[in-house]
N, C-alpha and C positions, 0 to 999 in steps of 0.2 A: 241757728240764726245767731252768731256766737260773734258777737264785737270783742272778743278776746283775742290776745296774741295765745297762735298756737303753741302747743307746748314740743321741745321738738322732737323728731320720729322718733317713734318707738313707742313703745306703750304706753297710754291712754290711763289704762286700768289692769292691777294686778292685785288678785284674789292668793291670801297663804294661810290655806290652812283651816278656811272661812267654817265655824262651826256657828249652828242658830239651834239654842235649843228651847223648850216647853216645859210645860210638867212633867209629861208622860219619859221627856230626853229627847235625844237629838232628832231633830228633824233635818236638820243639815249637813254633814260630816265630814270636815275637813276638806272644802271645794278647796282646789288651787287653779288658776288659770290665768289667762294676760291676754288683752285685745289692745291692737293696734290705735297708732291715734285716727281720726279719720275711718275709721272702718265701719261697720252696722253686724255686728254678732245675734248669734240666737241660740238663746237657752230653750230648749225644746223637752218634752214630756207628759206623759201623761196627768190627772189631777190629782196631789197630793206629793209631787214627784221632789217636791224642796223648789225646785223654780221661782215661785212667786214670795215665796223668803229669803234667799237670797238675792233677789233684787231691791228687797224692801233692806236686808240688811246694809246691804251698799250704801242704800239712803241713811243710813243713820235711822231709821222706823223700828229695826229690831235690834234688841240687844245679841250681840255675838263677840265671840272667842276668835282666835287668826287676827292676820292685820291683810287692811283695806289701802291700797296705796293707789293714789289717781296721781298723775303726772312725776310720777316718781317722789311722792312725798307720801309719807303713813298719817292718813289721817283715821286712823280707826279711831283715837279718843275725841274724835270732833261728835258735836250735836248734830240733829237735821239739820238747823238753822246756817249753820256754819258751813256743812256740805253743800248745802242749796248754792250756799253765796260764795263757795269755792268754784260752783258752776253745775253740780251735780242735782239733774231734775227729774222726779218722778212721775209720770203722770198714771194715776193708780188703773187696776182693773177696776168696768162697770163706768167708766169716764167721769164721776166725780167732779161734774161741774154744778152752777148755784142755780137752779132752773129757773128759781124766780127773779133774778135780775137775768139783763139783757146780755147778748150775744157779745158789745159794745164792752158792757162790765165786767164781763167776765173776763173778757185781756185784758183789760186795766187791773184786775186784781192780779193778772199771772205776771204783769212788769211795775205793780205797787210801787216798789223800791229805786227805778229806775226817773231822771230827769225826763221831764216832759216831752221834749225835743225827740229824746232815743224812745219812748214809747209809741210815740205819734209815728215815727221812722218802721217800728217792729210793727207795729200793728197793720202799718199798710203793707208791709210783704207777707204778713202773714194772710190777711183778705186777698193778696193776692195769689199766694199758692193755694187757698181753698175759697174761691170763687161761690159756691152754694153756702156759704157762710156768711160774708160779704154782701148777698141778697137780702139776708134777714138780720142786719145791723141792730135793727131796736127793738128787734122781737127776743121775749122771754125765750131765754134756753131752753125751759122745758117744753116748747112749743116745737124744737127740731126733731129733726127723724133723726134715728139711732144712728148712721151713718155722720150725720150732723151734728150731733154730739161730740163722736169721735173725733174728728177732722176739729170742733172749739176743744175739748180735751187738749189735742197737740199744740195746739196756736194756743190756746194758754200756758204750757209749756215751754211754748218759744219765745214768748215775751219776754222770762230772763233774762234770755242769751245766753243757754245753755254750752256749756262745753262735752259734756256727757248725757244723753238723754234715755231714762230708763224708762223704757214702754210696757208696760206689765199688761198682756192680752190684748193687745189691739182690735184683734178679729172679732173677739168676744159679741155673741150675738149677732155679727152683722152677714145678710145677704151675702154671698161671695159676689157677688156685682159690685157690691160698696166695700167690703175685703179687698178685691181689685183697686177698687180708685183712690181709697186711703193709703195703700201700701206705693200706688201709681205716685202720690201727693209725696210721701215720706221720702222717695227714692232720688224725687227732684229736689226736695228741701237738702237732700244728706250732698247730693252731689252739688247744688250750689254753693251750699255753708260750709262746706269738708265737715260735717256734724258728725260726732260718734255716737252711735245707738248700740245700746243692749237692750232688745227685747225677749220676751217670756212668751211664749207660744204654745200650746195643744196642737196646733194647726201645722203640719208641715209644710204643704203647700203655700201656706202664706208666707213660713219664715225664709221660704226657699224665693220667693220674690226680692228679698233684698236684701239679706243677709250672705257674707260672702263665707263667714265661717260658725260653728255651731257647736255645744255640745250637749249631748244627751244627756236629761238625768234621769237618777230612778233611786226610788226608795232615799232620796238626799244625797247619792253619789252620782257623781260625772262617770259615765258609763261606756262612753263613744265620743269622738269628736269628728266631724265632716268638715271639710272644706268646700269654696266654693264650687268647684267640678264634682263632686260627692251630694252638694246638696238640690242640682240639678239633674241625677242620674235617675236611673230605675232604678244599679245596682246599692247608691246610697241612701235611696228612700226604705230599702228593704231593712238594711243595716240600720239604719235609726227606729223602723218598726221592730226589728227583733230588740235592739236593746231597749226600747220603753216596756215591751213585754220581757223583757227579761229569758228572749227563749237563748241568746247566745251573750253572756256575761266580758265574755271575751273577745268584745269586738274592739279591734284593734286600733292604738291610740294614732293619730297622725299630727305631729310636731310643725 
């Protein structure tokens, strides 16, 4: 939902090098990689696989090593605050919204920053891509179903007017009925706004609903990458289950 001038073709986002490390040492290990502007990519893997650290690293959330460049500028030394407002939004796993204010407040805190006029403007396209949200305006957040949640998660995200939006588990917990309509919801939003999405997934079948390219991780390494005919196949769903299991290391890169 991005009132920004695109940036022009070519990549969006480009990962070199990207290391996140802990106590214990790296969890992450020199990810490289580059997503188109406009496109919806998906980091896929089992739990513990670096996935969900490297998307927080992108956010500025984790400190890391490599550089992080979004529309071809390196901004690895920037803060969160500074990525946000370069256009880069998170919306975490477990949806992370304020349960005890309203459905209402809860966009008003995701476009805080933004003139009244453009907030009033986002908020009503965002009620309008999720319609069962829109129903319960002044009811307490925590009052929605999980499905509901999810769907204000995203529309509090959109409120910025994101240029990059990182979706850390979407499916997480929900029905695959509501899996469906959320990823149904995203696919319109991605295709009306030209929005770029990287999301983090366990679920292949979900990231395979809108994601047109993919890479596998394991154990903190990129292990495989699909594209969009690969991530609708049998032959490529097999190849991303052997490399999250690790039973073929060698599954071959596609450029």
């Amino acid at each position: 939902m991005s009132d920004h001038k695109q940036h022009a073709s070519g990549a969006i986002l480009e990962l070199d090098g990207l290391t996140v490390s802990y106590g214990a040492g790296p969890v992450v290990h020199g990810v490289s990689l580059a997503m188109e502007q406009g496109s919806v990519a998906g980091l896929l893997g089992a739990n513990g696989a670096g996935k969900s650290s490297t998307l927080r690293a992108i956010a500025g959330l984790e400190a890391a090593q490599g550089r992080v460049i979004f529309e071809g500028r390196d901004i690895s030394a920037m803060n969160v605050a500074q990525r946000f407002h370069a256009g880069i939004v998170y919306v975490p796993e477990g949806r992370a919204i304020v349960t005890d204010l309203t459905v209402e407040e809860n966009l008003t805190l995701g476009g805080y920053f933004v003139d009244k006029a453009t907030r009033a403007r986002r908020q009503q396209m965002v009620l309008e891509f999720f319609p069962e949200i829109a129903n319960r305006i002044n009811a307490p957040a925590g009052l929605l179903s999980g499905g509901e949640q999810q769907m204000l998660a995203i529309g509090r995200g959109l409120m910025s007017g994101p240029k990059l939006l990182l979706l850390d588990e979407p499916s997480l917990g929900l029905a695959p009925l509501l899996v469906a309509r959320v990823y149904e919801r995203l696919g319109a939003i991605q295709k009306e706004q030209n929005l770029s999405a990287l999301l983090v997934e366990q679920s292949f079948h979900a990231a395979a609903k809108l994601a047109t390219r993919a890479w596998v991780m394991r154990h903190g390494h990129i292990v495989g990458t699909l594209d969009a005919q690969e991530l609708r196949s049998r032959e490529g769903r097999q190849r991303a289950i052997d490399a999250y299991l690790g039973a073929r290391q060698e599954v071959a890169e596609h450029a």
